[in-house]
N, C-alpha and C positions, 0 to 999 in steps of 0.2 A: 284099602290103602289111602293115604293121604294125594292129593291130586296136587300137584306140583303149581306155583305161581305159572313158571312159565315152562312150557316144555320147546326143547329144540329139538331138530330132527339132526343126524350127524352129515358131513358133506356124502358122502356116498348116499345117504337117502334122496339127496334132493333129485326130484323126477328127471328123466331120461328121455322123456318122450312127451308131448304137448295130449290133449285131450283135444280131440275135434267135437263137439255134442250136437255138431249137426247130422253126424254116421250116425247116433241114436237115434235121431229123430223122425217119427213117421213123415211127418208132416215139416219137409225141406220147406226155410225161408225161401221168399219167390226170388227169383234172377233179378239182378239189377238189367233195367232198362236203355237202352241210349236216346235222348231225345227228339235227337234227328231223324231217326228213322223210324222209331217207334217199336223196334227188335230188340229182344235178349241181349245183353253186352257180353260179350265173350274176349278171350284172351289179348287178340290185336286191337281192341276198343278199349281197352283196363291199360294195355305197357305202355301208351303215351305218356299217363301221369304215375302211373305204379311202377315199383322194381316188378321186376320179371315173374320172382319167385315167391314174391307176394300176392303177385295176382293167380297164380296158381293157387297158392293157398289160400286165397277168396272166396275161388270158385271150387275147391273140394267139398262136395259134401258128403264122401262115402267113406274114408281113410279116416278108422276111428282113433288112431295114435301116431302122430307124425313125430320123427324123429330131431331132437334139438343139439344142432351142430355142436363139433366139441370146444367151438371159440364163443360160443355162446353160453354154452356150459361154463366153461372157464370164466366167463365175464361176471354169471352168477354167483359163483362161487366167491365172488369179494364181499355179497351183502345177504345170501341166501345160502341155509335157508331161514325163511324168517321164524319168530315166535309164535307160537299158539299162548295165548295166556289167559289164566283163570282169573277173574275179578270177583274174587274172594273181598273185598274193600268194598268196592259197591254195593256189592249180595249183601252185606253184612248191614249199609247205611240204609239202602233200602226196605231191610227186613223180609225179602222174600226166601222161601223156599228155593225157588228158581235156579239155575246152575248157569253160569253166564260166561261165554269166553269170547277170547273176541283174536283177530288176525291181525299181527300189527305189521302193518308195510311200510314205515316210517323209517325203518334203518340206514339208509342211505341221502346220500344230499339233497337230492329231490325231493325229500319228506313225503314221498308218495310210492304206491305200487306202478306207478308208469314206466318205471327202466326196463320192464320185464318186457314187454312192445319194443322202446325204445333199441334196448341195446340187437336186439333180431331186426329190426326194423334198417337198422345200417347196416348191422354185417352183411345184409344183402344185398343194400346199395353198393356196399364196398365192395361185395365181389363180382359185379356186374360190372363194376370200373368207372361208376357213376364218382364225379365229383363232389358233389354238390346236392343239398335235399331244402326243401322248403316244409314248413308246416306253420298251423296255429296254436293258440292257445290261452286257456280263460283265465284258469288261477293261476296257472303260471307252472304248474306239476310238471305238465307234459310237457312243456318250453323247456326246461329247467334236466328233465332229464335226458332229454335227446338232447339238448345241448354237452351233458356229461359223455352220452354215447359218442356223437359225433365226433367230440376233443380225444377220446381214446382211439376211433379208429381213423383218425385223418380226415373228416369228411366235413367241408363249408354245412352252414349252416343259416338261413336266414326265418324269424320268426316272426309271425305276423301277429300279434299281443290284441284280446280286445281290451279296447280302449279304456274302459273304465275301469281295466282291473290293471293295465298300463300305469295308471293314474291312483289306483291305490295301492298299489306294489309297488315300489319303486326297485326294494331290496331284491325282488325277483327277477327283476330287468339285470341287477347287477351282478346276480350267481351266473345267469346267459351267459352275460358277455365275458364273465371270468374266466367261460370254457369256450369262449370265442363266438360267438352268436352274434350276430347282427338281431336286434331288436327293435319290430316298428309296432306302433300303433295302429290300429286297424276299427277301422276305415281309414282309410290313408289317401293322399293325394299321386301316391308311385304305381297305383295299378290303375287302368281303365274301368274295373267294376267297382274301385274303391273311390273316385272321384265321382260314379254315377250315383254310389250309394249317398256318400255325404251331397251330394244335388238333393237328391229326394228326401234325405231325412236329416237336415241343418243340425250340428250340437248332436247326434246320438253317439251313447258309450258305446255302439257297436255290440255284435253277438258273433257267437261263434260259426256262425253262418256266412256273414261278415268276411272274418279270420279266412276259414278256408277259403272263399271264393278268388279271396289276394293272395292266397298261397299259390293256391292250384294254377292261376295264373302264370303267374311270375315262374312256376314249374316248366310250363308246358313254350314257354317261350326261351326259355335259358337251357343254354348245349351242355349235358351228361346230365342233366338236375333231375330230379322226381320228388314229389309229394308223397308226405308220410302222415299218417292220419294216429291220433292217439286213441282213439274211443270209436263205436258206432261199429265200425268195420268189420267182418268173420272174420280178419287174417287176426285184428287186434282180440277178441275173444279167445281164440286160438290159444294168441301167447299167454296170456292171463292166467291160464286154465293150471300153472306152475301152485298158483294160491290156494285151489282147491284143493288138488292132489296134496299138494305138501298137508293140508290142515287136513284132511282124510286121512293122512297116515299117521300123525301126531292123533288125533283125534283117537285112532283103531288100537292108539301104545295104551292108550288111558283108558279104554274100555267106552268110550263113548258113544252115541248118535245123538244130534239133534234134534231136536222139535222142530228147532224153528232155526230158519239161516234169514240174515236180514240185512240188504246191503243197499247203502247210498244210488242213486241210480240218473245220470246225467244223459250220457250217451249211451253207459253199458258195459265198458272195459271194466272195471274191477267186480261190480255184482255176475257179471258174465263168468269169471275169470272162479270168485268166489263159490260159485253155486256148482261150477261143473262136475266134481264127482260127485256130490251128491244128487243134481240134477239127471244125472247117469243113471243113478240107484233107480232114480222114481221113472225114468222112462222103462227102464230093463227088470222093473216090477222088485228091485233086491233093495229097496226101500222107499220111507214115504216121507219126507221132511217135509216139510209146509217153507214156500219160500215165498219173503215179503219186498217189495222193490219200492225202498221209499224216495222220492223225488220232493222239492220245493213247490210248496202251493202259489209259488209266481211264474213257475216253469212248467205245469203241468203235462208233460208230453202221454204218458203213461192213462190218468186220472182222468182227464179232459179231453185228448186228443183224439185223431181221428184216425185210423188204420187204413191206408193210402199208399201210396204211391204218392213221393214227392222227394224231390230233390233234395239235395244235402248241404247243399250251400245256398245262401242269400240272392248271390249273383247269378244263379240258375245254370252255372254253365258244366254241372257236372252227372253223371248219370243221375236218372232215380231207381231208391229205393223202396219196397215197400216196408213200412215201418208205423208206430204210432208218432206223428207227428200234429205240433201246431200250424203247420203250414211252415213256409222256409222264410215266407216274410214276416214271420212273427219278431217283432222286437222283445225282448224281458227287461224287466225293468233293474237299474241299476243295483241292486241289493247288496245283500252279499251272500249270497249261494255259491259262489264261487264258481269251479268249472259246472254245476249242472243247471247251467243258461241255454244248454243246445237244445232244437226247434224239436228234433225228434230221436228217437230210442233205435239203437240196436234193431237189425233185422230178427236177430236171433232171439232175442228177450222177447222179442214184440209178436214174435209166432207162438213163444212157448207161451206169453199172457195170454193170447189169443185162444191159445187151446185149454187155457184152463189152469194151467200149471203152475202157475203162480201169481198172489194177488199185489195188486199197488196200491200203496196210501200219499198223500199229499201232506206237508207239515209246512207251518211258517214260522219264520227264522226267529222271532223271539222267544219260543216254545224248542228252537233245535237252538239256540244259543245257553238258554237255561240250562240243557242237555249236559253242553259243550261243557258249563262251567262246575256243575257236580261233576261229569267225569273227571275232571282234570285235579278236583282236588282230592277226590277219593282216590285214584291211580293214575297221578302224577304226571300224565303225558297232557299235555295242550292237544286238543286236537283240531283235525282243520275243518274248517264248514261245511263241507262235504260228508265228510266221515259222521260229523256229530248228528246231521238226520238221522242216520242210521243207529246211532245213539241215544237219540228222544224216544223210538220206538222200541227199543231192547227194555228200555227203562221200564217204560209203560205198558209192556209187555210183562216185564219183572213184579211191577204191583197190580198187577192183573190175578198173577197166581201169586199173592199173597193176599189179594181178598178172596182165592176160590180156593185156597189149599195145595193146589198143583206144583209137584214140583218136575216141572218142563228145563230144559238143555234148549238153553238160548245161544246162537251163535252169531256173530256178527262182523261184516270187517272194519277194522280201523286201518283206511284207506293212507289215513296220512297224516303228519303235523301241520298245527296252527302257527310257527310260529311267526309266518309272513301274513299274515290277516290280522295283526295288533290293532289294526282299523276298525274291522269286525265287533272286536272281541271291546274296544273302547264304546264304539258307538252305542253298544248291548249295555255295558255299567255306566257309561255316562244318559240311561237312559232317554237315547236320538234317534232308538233304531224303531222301524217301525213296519208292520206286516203290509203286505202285499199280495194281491186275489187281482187277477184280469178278471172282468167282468165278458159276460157271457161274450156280450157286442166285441167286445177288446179280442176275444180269440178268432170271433168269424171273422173280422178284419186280416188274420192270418191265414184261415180255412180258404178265403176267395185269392189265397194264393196258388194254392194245390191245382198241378197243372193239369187237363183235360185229357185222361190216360184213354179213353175212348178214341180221342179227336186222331191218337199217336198210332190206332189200331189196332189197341191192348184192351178192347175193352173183354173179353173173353180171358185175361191173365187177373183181372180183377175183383 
């Protein structure tokens, strides 16, 4: 049969139940740490800054299908489920063999897959009777749709924007505040770790390290508030896991399997989110996909980084995790990668790299911009900086088996649209943009920030 452009799923297909794929996993991501003490962080050490029932879903790692409230349900059901879609237009410009589809999580205002976090992320706040939530944000996705979340369920919102991407977004500051957000700049002068940071590092655009350490602040000081995290987290994995499942059933209507699953990789929320049934199949032996985690060669957390134990924010004042990180003092340099400027990867990605399960490549943005701009003229969607790594290598992947004959099932997500990165996507045609590689020196300057997990008398968890 003919394979459809795009196939949708009907609202009653859309998944019931979240995927956990840390129940799969032999080998559980390690426990987050508390500094202070240098012990496991467990439940009353997480609900300071976390909703309640977030942090229970943090710390599950045996409960392989959690169930998704039916007001969470319902909130999906205005933009999901989303499309599977065949790029039949590219396959065709490229001349591969190759069969190439990709996830597009662009439907809603946010031009991103982050509402799926988002809008779980406050029903929880909100039914814990919390007022009020803090968080950060790079490109402006996650800002943008927890600001959408919060406006629907009644709940304050303030965002701590980094800086440079404050400064080329404008438009993004202003969809926030449309849904009622207070929007600052980060590094800021309003928190004590944001005035320490701008001491020690004069003029910087800020990272997303940055971002949270003035969120979580300003959280854990202000009555009903709690910090919500977009990326990085199990709980955010968790929610994500809607994109696999959904593309696995879509996938099963059309008789498919993948070769290859291939997604953008910042913190971890969407390639998390993406991989997980299939990531299922290859742990529980009932398949083998090859799954590829591309990140920017100015951010290398994955490619270069170091598997550690290390804090998750800048200002150091929040648990650690073990994860592949550049250190938490790693600055990234102003580019335009968008949100994947964070220091380190997902606990859960960075176990399943670890073991084996899936490889990383690094790409720079004039090579993932070239990307951006065949896609967008072959199949018509702008996409956003993010998304389009993921997109340099599908490609390249695509004329890989058309010089070997292969014809491999390429999959890939398309995280989100370009249309608030016109900055990006100019500086690329007006030929200004220009690659960027930290030098070995440039990253150990981050590494000698990774705290002394021995000294905490962890060295036995290491």
């Amino acid at each position: 049969m003919k394979i459809p452009y795009k196939t949708y799923l009907t609202e009653e297909q859309l998944p019931k139940q979240w995927l956990n794929i840390r129940a799969f996993m032999k080998e559980k991501p390690a426990a987050m740490i508390v500094p202070s003490t240098g012990k496991e962080a467990g439940f009353d050490d997480l609900t300071p800054v976390f909703c309640d029932e977030l942090v229970r879903q943090e710390l599950d790692n045996t409960t392989p299908y959690i169930d998704i409230p039916k007001e969470i349900l319902e909130y999906y059901k205005m933009y999901r489920p989303s499309p599977l879609v065949r790029a039949y237009q590219l396959e065709k410009a490229l001349g591969t063999p190759a069969k190439i589809y990709y996830k597009f999580e662009g439907n809603n205002t946010s031009g991103s897959h982050k509402l799926n976090s988002a809008a779980a992320q406050v029903y929880y706040a909100k039914q814990q009777g919390l007022t009020s939530l803090t968080t950060e944000t790079g490109a402006g996705q996650w800002g943008t749709a927890l600001s959408m979340a919060c406006a629907f369920f009644e709940v304050d919102l303030d965002v701590y924007m980094v800086k440079v991407s404050y400064e080329q977004k404008p438009y993004r500051k202003a969809v926030m505040q449309t849904y009622g957000a207070d929007v600052i700049p980060s590094p800021s002068d309003s928190t004590q770790v944001g005035r320490a940071i701008l001491a020690e590092h004069p003029g910087t655009g800020g990272s997303l390290g940055c971002a949270i350490s003035e969120a979580v602040e300003k959280a854990v000081q202000t009555d009903k508030c709690r910090y919500v995290l977009g990326s990085v987290l199990n709980q955010v994995v968790l929610h994500q896991s809607v994109i696999g499942l959904e593309t696995k059933t879509a996938m099963d209507m059309l008789g498919e399997y993948p070769d290859l699953v291939i997604g953008c990789a910042g913190g971890g929320s969407n390639l998390g989110g993406l991989v997980s049934a299939y990531m299922k199949d290859k742990l529980t032996g009932e398949g083998d996909a090859h799954f590829v985690a591309i990140e920017p060669a100015s951010c290398p957390s994955l490619t270069r980084g170091k598997f550690a134990y290390d804090f998750c924010d800048t200002g150091r004042i929040t648990p650690l995790a073990k994860m592949y990180t550049l250190g938490s003092g790693f600055m990234p340099a102003p580019n335009h990668a968008g949100g994947l400027r964070y220091h380190g990867m997902s606990p859960v990605l960075s176990t399943l790299y670890d073991g084996g399960f899936m490889e990383a490549r690094s790409v720079e943005q004039t090579a993932v911009f070239e990307a951006a701009t065949l896609f967008a003229k072959y199949e018509t969607i702008l996409p956003a900086p993010e998304s389009a790594h993921a997109i340099r290598v599908a490609i390249d992947e695509a004329l890989a088996c058309k010089e070997s004959g292969e014809e491999k099932t390429i999959l890939f997500g398309l995280t989100g649209t370009g249309y608030f990165d016109m900055k990006a996507y100019m500086s690329y045609h007006n030929g200004e943009m220009r690659d960027y590689v930290p030098t070995d020196a440039e990253l150990e300057e981050g590494f000698a920030s990774l705290p002394n997990v021995e000294a905490l008398g962890q060295s036995a968890a290491v």
